[in-house]
Each structure stands twice: as C-alpha cells, then as structure tokens.
Backbone as CSV, one residue per row, in Angstrom:
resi,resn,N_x,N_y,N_z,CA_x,CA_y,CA_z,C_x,C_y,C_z
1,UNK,109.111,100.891,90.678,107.698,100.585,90.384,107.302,101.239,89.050
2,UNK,106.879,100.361,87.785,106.649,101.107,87.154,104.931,101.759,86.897
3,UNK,104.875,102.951,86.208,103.838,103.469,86.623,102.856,102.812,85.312
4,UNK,101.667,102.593,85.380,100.480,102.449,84.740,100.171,102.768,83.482
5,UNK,101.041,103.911,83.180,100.765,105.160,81.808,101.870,104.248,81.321
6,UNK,103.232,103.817,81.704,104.594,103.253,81.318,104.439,101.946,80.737
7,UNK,103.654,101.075,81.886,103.146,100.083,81.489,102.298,99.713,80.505
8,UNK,101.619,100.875,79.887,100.346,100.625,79.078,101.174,101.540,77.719
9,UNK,101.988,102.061,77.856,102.941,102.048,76.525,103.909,101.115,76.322
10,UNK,104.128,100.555,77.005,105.590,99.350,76.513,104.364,97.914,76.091
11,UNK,103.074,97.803,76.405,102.579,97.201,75.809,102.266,97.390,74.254
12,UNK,101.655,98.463,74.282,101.651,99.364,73.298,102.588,98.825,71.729
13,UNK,103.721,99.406,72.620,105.123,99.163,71.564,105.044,97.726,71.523
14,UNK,104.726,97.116,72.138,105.059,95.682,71.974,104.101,95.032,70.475
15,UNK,102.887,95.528,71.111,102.020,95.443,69.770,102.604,95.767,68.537
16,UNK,103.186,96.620,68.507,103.604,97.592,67.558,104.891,96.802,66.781
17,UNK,105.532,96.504,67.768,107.139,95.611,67.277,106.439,94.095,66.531
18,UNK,105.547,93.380,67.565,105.236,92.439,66.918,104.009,92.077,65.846
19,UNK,103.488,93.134,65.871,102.747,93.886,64.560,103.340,93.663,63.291
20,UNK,104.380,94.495,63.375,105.458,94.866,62.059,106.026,93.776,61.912
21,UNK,106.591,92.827,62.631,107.125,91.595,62.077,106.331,90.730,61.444
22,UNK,104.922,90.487,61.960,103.978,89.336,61.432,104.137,89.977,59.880
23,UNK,103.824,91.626,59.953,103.229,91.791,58.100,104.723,91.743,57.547
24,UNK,105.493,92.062,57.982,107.175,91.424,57.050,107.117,90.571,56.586
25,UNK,106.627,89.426,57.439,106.631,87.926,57.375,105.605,87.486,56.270
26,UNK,104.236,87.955,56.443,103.719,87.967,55.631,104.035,87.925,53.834
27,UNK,104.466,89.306,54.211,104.534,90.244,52.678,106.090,89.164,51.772
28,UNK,107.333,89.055,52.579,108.130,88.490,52.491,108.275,87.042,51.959
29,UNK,107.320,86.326,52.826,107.657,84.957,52.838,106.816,84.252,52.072
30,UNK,105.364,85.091,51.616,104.373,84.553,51.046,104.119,84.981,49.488
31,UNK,103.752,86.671,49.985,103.172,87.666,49.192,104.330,87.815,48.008
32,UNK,105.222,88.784,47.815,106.453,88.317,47.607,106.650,87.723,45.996
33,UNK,106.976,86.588,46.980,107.879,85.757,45.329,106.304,84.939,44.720
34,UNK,105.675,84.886,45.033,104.133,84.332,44.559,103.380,85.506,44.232
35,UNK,104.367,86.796,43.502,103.457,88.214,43.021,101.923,88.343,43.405
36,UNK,101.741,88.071,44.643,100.400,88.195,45.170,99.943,89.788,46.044
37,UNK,99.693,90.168,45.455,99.096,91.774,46.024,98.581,92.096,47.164
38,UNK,99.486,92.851,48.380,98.252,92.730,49.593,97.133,93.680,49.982
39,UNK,97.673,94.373,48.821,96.675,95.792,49.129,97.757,96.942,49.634
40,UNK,97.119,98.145,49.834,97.869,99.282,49.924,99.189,99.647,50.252
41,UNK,100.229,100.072,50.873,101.509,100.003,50.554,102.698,98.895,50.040
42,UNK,101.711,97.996,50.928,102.914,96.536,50.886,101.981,96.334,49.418
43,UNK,101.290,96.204,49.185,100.746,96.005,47.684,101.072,96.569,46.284
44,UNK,101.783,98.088,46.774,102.050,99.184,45.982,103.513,98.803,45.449
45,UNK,104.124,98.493,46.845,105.574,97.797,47.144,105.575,97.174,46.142
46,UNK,105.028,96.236,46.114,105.071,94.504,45.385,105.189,95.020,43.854
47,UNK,104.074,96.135,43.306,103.948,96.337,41.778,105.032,96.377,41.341
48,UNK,105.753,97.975,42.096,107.324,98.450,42.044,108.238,97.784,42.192
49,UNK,108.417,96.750,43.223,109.455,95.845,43.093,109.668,94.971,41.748
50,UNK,108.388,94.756,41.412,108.894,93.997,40.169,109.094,94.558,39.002
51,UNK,108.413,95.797,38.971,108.761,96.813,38.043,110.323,97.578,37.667
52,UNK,110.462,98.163,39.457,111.830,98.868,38.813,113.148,98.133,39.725
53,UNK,112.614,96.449,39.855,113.581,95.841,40.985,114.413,96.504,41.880
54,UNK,113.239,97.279,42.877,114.510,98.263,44.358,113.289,97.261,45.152
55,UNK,113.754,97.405,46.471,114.335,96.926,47.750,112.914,97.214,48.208
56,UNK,112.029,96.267,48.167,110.676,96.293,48.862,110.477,97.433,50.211
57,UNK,111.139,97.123,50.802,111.152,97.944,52.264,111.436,99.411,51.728
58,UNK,112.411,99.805,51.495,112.862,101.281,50.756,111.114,101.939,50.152
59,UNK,110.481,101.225,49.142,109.321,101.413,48.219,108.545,101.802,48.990
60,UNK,108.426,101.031,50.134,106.945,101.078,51.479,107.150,102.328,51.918
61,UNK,108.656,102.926,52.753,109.023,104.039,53.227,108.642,105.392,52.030
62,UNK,108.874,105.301,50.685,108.764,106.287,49.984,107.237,106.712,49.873
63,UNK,106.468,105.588,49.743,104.919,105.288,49.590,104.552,106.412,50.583
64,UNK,105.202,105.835,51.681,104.204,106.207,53.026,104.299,107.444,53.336
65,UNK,105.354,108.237,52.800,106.034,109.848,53.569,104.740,110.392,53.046
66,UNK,104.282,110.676,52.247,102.737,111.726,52.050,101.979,111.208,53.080
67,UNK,101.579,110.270,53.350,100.531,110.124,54.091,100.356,110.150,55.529
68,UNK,102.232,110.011,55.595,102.213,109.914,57.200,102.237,112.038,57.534
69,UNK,102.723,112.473,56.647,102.683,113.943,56.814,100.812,114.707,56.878
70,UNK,100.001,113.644,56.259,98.962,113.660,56.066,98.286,113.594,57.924
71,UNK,98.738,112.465,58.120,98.480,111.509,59.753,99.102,113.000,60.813
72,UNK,100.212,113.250,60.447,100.359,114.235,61.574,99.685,115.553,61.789
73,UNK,99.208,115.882,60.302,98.196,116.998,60.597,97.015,117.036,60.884
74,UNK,96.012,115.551,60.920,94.884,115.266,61.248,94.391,114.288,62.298
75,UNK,95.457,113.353,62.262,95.220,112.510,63.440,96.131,112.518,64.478
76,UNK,97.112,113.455,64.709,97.790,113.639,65.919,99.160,113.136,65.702
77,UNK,99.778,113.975,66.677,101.304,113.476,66.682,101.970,112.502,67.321
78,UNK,100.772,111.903,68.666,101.288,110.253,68.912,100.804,109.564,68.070
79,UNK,100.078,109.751,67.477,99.627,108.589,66.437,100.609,108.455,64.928
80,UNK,100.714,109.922,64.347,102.014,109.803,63.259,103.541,109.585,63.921
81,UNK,103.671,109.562,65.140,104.820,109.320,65.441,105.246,107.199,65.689
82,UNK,104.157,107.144,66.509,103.672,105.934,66.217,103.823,104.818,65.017
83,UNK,103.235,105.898,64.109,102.979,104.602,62.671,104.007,105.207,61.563
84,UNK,104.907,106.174,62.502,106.547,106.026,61.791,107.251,105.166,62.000
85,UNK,107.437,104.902,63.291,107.899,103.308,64.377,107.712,102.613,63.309
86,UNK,106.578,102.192,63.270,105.598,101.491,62.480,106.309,100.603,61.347
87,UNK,106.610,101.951,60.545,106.944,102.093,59.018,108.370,101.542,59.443
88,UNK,108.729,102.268,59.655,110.488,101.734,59.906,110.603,100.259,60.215
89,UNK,109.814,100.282,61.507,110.043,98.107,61.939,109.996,97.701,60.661
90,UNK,108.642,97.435,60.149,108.099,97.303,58.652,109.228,96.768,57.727
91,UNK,109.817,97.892,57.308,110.836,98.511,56.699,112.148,97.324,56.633
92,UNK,112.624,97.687,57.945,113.618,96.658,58.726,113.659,95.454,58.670
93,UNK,112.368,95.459,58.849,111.848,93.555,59.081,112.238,92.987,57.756
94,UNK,111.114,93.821,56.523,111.446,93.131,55.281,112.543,92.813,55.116
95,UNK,113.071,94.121,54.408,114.760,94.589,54.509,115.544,93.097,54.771
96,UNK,115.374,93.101,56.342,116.351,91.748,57.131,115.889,90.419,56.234
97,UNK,114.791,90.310,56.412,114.109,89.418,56.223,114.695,88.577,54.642
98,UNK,114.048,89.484,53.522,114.545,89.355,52.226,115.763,89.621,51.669
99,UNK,116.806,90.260,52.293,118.001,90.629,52.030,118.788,90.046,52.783
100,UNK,119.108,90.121,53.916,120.264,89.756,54.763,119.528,88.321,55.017
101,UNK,119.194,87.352,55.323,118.759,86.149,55.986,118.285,85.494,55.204
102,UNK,117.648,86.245,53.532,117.386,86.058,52.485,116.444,84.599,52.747
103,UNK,114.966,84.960,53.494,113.770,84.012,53.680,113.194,83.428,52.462
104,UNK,113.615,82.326,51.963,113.005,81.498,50.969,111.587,81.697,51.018
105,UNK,110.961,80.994,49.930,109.219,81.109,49.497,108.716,80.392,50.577
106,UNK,107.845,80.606,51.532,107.519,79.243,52.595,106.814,78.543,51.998
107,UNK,105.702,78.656,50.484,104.936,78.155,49.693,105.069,78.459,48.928
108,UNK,105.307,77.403,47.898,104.690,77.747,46.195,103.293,77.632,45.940
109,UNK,102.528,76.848,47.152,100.898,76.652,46.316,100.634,78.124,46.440
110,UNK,99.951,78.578,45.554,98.879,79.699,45.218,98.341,80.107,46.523
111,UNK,97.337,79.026,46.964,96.500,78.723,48.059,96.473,79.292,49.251
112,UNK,97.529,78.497,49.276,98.277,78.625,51.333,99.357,79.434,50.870
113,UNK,99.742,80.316,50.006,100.309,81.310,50.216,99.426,82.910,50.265
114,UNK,98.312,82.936,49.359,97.016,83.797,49.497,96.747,83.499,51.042
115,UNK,96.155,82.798,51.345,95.726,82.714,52.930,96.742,83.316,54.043
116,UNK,97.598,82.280,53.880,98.816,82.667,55.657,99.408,84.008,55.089
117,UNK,99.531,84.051,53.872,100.097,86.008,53.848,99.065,86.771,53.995
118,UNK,97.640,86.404,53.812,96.797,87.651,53.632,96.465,87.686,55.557
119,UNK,96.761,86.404,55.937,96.362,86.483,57.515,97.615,86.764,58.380
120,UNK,98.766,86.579,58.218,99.940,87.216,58.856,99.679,88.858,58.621
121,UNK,99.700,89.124,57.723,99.589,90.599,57.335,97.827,91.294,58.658
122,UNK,97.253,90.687,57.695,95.508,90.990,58.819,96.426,90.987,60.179
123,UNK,96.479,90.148,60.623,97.336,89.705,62.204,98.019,90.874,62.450
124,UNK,98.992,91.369,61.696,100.000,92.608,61.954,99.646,93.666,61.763
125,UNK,98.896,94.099,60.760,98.137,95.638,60.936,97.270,95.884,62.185
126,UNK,96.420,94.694,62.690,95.440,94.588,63.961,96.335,94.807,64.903
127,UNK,97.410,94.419,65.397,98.448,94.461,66.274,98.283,95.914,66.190
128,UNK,98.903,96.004,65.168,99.791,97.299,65.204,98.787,98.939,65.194
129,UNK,97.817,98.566,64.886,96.482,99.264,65.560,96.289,99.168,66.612
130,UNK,95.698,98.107,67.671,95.995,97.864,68.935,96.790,98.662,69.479
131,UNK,98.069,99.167,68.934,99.088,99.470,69.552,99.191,101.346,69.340
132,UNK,98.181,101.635,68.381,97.985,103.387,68.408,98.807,103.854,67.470
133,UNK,99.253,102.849,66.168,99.603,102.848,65.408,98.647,102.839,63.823
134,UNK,99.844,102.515,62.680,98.865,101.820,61.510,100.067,101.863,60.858
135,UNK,100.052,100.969,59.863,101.141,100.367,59.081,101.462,100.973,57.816
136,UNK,100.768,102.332,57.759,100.850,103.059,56.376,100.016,103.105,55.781
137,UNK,100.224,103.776,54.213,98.748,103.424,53.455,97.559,103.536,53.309
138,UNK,96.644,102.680,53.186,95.590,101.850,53.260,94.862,102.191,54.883
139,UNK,95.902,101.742,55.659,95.481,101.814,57.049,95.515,103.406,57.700
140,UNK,95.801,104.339,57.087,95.770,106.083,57.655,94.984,106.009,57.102
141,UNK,94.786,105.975,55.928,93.454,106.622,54.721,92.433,106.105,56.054
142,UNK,92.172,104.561,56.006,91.272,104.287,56.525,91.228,104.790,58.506
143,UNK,92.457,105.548,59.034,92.248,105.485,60.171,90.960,107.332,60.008
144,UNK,91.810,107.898,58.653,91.051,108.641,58.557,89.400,108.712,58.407
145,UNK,89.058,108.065,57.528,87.724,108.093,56.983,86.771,107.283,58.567
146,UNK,87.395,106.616,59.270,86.770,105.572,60.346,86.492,106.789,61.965
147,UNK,87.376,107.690,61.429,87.070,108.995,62.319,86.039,109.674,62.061
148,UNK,85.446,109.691,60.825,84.360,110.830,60.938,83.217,110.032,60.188
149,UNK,83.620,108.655,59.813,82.372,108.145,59.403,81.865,106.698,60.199
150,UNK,80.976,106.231,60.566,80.772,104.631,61.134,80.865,103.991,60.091
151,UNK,82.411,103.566,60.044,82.430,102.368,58.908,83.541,101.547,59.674
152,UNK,83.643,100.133,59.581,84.318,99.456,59.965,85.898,99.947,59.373
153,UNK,87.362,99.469,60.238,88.195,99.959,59.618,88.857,98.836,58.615
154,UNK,88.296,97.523,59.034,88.675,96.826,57.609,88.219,96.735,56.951
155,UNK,86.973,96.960,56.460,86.069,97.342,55.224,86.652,98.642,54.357
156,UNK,87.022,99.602,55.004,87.926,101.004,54.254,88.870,100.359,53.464
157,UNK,89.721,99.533,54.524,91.202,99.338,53.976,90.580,97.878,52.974
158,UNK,89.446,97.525,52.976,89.508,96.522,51.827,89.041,97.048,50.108
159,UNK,88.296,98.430,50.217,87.741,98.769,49.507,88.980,99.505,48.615
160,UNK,90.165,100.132,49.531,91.133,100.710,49.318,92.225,99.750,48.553
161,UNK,92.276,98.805,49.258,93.211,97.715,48.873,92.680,97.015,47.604
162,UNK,91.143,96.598,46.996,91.265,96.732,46.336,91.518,96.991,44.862
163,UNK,91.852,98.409,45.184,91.979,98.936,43.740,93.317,98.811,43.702
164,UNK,94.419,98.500,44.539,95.668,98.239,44.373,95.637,96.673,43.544
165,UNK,94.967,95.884,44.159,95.363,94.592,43.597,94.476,93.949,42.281
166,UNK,93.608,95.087,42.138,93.415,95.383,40.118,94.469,96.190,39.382
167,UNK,95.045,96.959,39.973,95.961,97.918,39.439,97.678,96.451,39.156
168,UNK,97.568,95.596,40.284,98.359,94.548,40.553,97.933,93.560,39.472
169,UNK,96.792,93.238,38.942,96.200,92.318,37.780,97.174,92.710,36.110
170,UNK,96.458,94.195,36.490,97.125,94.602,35.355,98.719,94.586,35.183
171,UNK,99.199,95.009,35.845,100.400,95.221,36.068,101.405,93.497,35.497
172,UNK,101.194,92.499,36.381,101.328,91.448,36.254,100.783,90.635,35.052
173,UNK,99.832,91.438,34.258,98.531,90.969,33.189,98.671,89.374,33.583
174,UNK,97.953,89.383,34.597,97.474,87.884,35.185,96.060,88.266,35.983
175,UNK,94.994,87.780,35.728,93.462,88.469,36.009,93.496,87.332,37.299
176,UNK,93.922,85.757,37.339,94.310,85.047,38.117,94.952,85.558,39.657
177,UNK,95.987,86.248,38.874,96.887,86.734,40.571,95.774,87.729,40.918
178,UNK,94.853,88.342,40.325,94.543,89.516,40.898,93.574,88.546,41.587
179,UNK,92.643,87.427,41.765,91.806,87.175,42.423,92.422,86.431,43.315
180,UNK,93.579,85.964,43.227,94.151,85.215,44.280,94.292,86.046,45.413
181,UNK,94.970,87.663,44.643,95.158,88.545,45.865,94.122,89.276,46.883
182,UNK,92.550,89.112,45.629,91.506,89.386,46.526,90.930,88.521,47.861
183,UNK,91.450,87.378,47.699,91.169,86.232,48.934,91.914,86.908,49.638
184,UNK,93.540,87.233,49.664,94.329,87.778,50.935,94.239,88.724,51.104
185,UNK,93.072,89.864,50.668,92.825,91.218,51.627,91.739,90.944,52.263
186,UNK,90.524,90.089,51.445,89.548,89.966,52.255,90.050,88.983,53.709
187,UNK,90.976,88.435,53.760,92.101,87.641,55.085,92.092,88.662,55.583
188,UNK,92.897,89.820,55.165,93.837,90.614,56.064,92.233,91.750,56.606
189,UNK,91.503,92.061,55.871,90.786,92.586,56.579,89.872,92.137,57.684
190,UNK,89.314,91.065,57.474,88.650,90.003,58.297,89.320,89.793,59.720
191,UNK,90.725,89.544,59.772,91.753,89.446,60.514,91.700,90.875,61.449
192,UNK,91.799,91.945,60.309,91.857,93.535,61.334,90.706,93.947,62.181
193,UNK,89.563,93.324,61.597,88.072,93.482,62.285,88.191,93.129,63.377
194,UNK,88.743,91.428,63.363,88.684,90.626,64.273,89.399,90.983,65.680
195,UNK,90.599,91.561,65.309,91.401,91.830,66.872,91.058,92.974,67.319
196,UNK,90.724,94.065,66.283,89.832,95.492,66.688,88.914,95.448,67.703
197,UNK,87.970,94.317,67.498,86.331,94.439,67.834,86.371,93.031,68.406
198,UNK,87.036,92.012,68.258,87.101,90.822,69.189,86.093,89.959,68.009
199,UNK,85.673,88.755,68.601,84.568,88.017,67.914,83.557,87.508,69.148
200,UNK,82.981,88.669,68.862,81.472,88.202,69.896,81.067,86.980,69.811
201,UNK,80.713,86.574,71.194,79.680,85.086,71.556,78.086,85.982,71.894
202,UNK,77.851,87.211,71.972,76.914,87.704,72.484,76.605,88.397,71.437
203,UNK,74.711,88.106,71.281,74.220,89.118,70.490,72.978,89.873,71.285
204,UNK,72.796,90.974,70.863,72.083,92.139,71.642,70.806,91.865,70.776
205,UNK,69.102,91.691,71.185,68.211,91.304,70.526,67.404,92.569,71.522
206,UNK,66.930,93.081,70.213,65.762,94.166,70.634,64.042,93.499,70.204
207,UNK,63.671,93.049,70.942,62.183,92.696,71.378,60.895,93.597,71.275
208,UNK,60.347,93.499,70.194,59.068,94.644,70.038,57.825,94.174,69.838
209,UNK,56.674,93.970,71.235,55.576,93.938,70.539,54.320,94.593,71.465
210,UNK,52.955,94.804,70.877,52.050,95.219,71.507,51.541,94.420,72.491
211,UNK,51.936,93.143,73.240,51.651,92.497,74.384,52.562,92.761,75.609
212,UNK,52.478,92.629,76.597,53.361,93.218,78.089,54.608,91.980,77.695
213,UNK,55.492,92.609,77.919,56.971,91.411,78.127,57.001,91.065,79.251
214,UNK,56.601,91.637,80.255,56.869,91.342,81.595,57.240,89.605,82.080
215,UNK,56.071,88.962,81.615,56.190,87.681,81.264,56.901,87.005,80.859
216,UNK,57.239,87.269,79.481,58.365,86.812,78.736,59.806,87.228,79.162
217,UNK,60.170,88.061,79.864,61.269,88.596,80.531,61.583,87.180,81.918
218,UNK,60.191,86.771,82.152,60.787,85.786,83.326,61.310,84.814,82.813
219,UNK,60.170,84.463,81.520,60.626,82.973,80.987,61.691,82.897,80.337
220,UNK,62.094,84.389,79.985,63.784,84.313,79.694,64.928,84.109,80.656
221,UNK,64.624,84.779,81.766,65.459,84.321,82.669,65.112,83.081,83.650
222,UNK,64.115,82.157,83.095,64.523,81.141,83.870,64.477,79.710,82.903
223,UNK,64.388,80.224,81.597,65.054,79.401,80.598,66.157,79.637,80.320
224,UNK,66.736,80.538,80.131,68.016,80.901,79.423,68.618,81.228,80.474
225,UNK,68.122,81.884,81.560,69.214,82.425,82.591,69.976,83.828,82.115
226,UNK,68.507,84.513,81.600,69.242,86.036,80.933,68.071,86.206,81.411
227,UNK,68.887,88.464,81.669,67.770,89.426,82.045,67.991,90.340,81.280
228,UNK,67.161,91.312,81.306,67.156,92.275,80.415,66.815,93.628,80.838
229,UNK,65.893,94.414,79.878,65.638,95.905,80.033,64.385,95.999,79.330
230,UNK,63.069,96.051,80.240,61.956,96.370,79.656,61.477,98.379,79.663
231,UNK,60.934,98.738,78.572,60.772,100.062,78.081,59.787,99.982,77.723
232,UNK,58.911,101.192,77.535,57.446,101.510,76.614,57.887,102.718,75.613
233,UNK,57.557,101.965,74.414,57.574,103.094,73.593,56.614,103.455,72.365
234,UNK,56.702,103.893,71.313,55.312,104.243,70.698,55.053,104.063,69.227
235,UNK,54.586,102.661,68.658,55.347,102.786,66.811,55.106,103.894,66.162
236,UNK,56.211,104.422,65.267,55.658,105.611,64.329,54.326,105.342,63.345
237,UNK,54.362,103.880,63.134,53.677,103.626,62.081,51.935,103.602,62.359
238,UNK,52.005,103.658,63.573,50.366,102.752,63.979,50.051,104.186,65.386
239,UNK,51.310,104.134,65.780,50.889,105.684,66.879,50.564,104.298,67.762
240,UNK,50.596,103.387,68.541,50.425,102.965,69.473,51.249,102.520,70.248
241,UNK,51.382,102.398,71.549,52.382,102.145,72.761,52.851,100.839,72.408
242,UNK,53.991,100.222,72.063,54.688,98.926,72.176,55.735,98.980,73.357
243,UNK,55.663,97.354,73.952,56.447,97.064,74.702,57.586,96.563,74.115
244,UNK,59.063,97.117,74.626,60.253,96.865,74.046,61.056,95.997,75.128
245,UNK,61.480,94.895,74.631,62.560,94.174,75.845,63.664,94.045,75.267
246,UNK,65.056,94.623,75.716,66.384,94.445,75.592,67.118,93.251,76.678
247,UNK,67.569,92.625,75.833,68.423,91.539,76.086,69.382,90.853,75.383
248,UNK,70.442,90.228,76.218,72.018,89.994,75.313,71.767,88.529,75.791
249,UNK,72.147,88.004,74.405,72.166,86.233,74.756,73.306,85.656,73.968
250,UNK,73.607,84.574,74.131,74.982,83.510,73.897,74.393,83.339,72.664
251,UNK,75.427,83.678,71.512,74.666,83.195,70.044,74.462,82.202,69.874
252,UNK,74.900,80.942,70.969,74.271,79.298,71.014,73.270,79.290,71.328
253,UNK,72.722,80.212,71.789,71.226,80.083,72.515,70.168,80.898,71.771
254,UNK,70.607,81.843,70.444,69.785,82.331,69.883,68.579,81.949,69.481
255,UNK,68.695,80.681,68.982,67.800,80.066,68.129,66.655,79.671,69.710
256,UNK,66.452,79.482,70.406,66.042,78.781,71.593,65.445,80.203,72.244
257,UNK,66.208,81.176,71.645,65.764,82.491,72.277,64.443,82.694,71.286
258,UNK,64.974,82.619,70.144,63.770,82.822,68.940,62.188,82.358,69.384
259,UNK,62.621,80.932,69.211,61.146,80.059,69.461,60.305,80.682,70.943
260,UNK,60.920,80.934,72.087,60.568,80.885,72.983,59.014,82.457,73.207
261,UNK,60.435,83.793,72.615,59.506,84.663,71.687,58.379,84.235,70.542
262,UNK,58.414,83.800,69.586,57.727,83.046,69.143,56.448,82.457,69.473
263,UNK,56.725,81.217,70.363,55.874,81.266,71.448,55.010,81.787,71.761
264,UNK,55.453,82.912,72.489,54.805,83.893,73.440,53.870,84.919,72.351
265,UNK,54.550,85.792,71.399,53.986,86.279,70.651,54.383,86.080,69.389
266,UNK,53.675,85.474,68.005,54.594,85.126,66.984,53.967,86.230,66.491
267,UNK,53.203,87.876,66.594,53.725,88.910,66.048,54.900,89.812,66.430
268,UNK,55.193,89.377,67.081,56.648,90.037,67.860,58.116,90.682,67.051
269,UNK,58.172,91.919,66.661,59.550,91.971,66.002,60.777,92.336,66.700
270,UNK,61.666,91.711,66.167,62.684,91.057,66.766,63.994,91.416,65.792
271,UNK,64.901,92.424,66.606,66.249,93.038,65.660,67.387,92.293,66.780
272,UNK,68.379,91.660,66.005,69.542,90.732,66.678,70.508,91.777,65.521
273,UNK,71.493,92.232,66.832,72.673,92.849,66.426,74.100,92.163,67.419
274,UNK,75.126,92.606,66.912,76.483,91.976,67.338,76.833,92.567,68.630
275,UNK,77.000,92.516,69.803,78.061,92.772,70.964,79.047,92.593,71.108
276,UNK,80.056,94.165,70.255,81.583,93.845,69.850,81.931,94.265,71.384
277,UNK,82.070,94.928,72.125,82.027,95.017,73.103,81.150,95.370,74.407
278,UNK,81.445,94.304,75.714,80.619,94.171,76.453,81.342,94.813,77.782
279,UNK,80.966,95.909,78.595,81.324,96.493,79.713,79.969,96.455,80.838
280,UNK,80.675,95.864,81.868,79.633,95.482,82.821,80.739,96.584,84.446
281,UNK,79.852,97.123,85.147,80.431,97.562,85.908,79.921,97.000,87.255
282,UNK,81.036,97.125,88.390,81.073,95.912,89.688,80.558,96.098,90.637
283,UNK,79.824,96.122,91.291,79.306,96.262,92.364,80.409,96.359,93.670
C-alpha cells in the first residue's frame, strides 16, 4: 500500500520529469536554431551557444550553480534539491535532444516558433513548479522575490527575462529577434500564471452601498442562483455605516450581475476581483 506522503511525491517528480522535457522541447526544437531568446537561463544558454559554440545544456548547468547554492540557503533543501533534478532533466533532455537524436527546427516561421517555444517552455517551468521545483534562473530569483513580496511569479520571471532577451537583441544585433523573443516570455509567463493559479470562471464582487442589501442578496439568489455574505461597515470618507455584500459569480454572469445591482442601487460601488482559488468545505 503505498502511503499518501509517497504518493504525493512520485506525483511531484512526475511534474518535475515532464516539466523538464516540455522546456527541452521548447528551447531545442523552436527557440534554438530560430536564435529566439527565452529569457533567463535557457535564454542566457542561447546568447553563449552562439557565442562560444558549447553544448546548450552544459551552459544552463554552469548558469545555474550560483543560484541554486543561492536556493539552498534561502529557500530550503527540498526545494534546491528539487530544482537540481530539475536542472539536470533540463540538461539531459536538451543534451539528448540536440545532440544524440539531433531534433531538426520543427519551424522556420518566426511566428509559430515564438509562440509553441515560448508556450512549451511556460508549460514546463509551471509543471515543474507544481512539482516543488524551478527550472533555474529566472525562476529562483523569482521563487525568491514571490516569498516576501505579493507579486505574481510570472510577472518576476518576465521582468527578469526581459533583460536577457535585450541583452539577446544586442548580442544577435537584430532589434527584430529581440521582439520576437518578447512574445515568447510574455507565452511562457502567461503559461506559468496559468497552471500556478488555474484560470478562474469565478469572480469575487464586493458590493458597497448606503441602502440595506438584504434585498438585493435575494434577488441575487433567485436570479443568479448565488449567495453571499452581508456585513456593516463604516466609509472612512463620509463616517457613515455602509452595507457591504460579498459574493462570487460565474464571469458569464457578471454583466447580468452588474445591471441587476444597478437596478437596485445605481449609487452602489462595486470592486470585481479574480477567484484563483476556490475552497469550499463539506458538510
């Protein structure tokens, strides 16, 4: 029987294995021979490879040893042990990939090689996060800074990435590749958000006005078939008691949510935020 803790690491690794292959695949098949920049190591990779022609995978491993020594003194030793795995699959994958099996260009367009590499790659760092990892780079810096600040972690690694793929403009003196390569981080980050935090159908709408909701709380739930959370609280601005109603609705139904408020009170203010995750507990 295996136990729970066992089970929830061999998933783990699994993430992790098939993590590292998507961004191989990526970096390899797309990024690669179409000198397209992906941002932080595999991006760093790419300059150097064409610079001092060594072995993409080798470049990533040299890149990464500061930072992963960095990872073990601040973010823990399953986690730098982890996104050594990491590095190595990585490593391997390319390695196999471009050397031994020697993976042709899957595209010459510009286009659809910016896109499916900047989203294989997004795809494989998210994995490989998922998995209590990070792929080097870009992605420690940012596992760092996402620890002590509320910032998304693909927004770090895009801001990070980049200055690699201006540093990649120059390098290449093609101002062209460098914007091509900005489409495939803003991919790869978009991509890391996405499997991090999921893509909500639900948005959380905070309801504020000086009339009772009580009312409007029914006609929400027997229009929409949503309930909520009515509160009293007090504006700073005016010093008087407002009624607050919390409620989560289907972002198809937002607009229908709007009018209905509206409606009822069209001084009513009204804050709609994202529900990256939703935990409901069972009776």
């Amino acid at each position: 029987m295996i136990s729970s803790k066992l089970k929830f690491e061999i998933i783990n690794y699994t993430f992790i294995t098939l993590g590292s292959f998507l961004c191989a695949l990526g970096v390899v098949g797309f990024l690669v021979p179409n000198k397209i920049a992906t941002g932080g190591t595999a991006g760093l990779a790419i300059i150097f490879h064409h610079l001092l022609n060594l072995p993409t995978g080798i470049l990533m491993s040299l890149i990464n040893l500061p930072l992963l020594l960095i990872s073990l003194k601040y973010l823990g030793r399953i986690f730098a042990i982890k996104s050594i795995i990491s590095i190595i699959l990585i490593t391997l994958f390319v390695d196999f990939l471009a050397e031994i099996i020697q993976l042709p260009n899957l595209s010459h367009n510009l286009m659809l090689a910016t896109l499916y590499g900047g989203i294989l790659v997004g795809l494989g760092i998210g994995f490989i996060f998922k998995g209590g990892g990070s792929a080097g780079g870009a992605t420690i810096i940012a596992k760092l800074v996402t620890s002590r600040f509320d910032l998304k972690t693909g927004t770090v690694i895009l801001f990070f990435d980049a200055i690699v793929v201006f540093a990649a403009g120059y390098v290449f003196k093609s101002i062209e590749l460098a914007l091509w390569s900005l489409i495939s981080i803003y991919a790869t980050s978009k991509l890391i958000d996405t499997i991090l935090t999921g893509n909500p159908r639900q948005k959380i709408v905070h309801i504020a006005s000086f009339k009772n909701l009580s009312d409007l709380s029914i006609m929400l739930n027997q229009t929409l078939k949503i309930s909520g959370t009515l509160v009293k609280g007090q504006d700073l601005e005016l010093k008087e008691y407002k009624h607050l109603l919390f409620v989560v609705v289907d972002r198809n139904r937002l607009n229908t949510l709007k009018n209905i408020v509206h409606q009822y009170d069209s001084n009513a203010r009204m804050i709609v935020m994202e529900a990256s995750v939703m935990l409901e507990s069972k009776k």
